[in-house]
N, C-alpha and C positions, 0 to 999 in steps of 0.2 A: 504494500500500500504506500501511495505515496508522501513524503511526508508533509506537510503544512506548515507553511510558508508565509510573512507578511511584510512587504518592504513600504515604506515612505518616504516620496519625496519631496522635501522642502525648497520651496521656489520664491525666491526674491526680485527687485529691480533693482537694478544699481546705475542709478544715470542712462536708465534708458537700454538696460544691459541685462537679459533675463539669466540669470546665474540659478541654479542646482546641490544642494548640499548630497555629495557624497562621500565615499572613505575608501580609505587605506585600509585591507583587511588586515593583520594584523598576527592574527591565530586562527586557526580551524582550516574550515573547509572555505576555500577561495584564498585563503593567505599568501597576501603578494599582488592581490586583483585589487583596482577599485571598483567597489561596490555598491547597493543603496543602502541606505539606514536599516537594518531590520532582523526577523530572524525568523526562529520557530515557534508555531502557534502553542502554548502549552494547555494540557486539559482541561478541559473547561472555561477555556479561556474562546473569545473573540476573537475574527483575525483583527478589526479594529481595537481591541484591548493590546493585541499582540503586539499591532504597529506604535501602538502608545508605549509601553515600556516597553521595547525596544529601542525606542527614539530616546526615551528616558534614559535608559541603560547604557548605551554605544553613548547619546554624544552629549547629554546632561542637557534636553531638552523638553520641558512640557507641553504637552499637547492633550485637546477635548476631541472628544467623538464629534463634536459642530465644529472642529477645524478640518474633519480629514473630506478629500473628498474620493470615493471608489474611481479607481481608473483602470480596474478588470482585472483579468487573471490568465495567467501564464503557468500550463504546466510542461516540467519539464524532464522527459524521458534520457533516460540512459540505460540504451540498450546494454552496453558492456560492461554495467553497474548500477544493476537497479535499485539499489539501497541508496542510491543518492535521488532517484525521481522525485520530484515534488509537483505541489501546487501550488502557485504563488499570489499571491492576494497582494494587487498594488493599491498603492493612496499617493494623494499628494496633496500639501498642504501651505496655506499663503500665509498664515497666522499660527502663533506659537509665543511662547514664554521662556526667556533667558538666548545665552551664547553657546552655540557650539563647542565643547570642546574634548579633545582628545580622552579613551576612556583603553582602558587595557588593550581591547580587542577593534577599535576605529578610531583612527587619525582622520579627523573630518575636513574636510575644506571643499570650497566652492570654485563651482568650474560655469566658465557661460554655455547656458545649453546649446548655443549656433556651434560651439567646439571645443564637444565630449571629448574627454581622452579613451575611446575605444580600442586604442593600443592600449592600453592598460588594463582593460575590463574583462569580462566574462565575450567571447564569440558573438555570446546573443543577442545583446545590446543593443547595439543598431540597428536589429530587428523590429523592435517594439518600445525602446524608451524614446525616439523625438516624439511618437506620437503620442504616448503618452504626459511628457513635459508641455506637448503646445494644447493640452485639457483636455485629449481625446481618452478613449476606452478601447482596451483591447482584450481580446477573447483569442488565445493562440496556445496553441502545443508546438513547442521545440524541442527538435529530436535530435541528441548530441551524437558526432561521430563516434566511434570505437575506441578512438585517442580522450574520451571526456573531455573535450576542448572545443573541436571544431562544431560547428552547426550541421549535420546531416539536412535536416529542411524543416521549415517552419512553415506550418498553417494556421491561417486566421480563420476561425470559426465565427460561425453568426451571434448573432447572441437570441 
């Protein structure tokens, strides 16, 4: 089963300049990759509770359930290691309480979203996060190659 997933991302203007809070992994699974805010959904828990203390957690940020807003879900198959599939429940959020900052496991810093560092990211990225930054919804399964790196193929589903 796959496992549950909830990332957020935090979106600013800076003089006209639509910037992104994302991170430095750190530890775990992706370490080395920039990332979004987020993690795994715990029992009984919300993926919007999830996305909230995680945002709390990684970069000492608060955030309400009337700041997030749903920007769909991505799940993500590995054939060559299916203990890593998930399902991912995106947010993004324009409002928040306090300064990002560095926590064990995320080195946070803002990037303008016109130029992601997608060398630095997960493959699948540029798949589905501009559309999601410029307020869209996306409904997609991406299927990693053999190597867990490369994108085998991504489909957008309806909603």
């Amino acid at each position: 089963m796959a496992a549950a997933v909830a990332l957020c991302f935090l979106l600013r203007d800076v003089d006209g300049v639509s910037q992104v809070l994302l991170g430095l992994k750190k530890t775990g699974f992706g370490r080395g990759k920039i990332v979004g805010i987020g993690g795994h959904v715990e029992p009984g828990e919300s993926d919007a509770e999830a996305a909230i203390r995680e945002v709390r957690e990684e970069a000492d940020v608060g955030l309400r359930h009337e700041d997030l807003r749903d920007a769909g879900v991505i799940r993500f198959v590995f054939p060559a290691k299916p203990e890593w599939d998930m399902r991912t429940r995106l947010f993004t959020a324009v409002r928040w309480d306090g300064e990002p900052t560095e926590s064990l496991e995320i080195a946070p810093a803002w990037f303008e979203t016109a130029a992601l560092p997608v060398e630095r990211m997960w493959q699948d990225a540029d798949h589905w996060l501009p559309v999601v930054l410029e307020g869209g919804k996306v409904n997609i399964v991406v299927t990693m190659d053999n190597d867990n790196e490369a994108v085998a193929s991504s489909e957008s589903l309806l909603f």
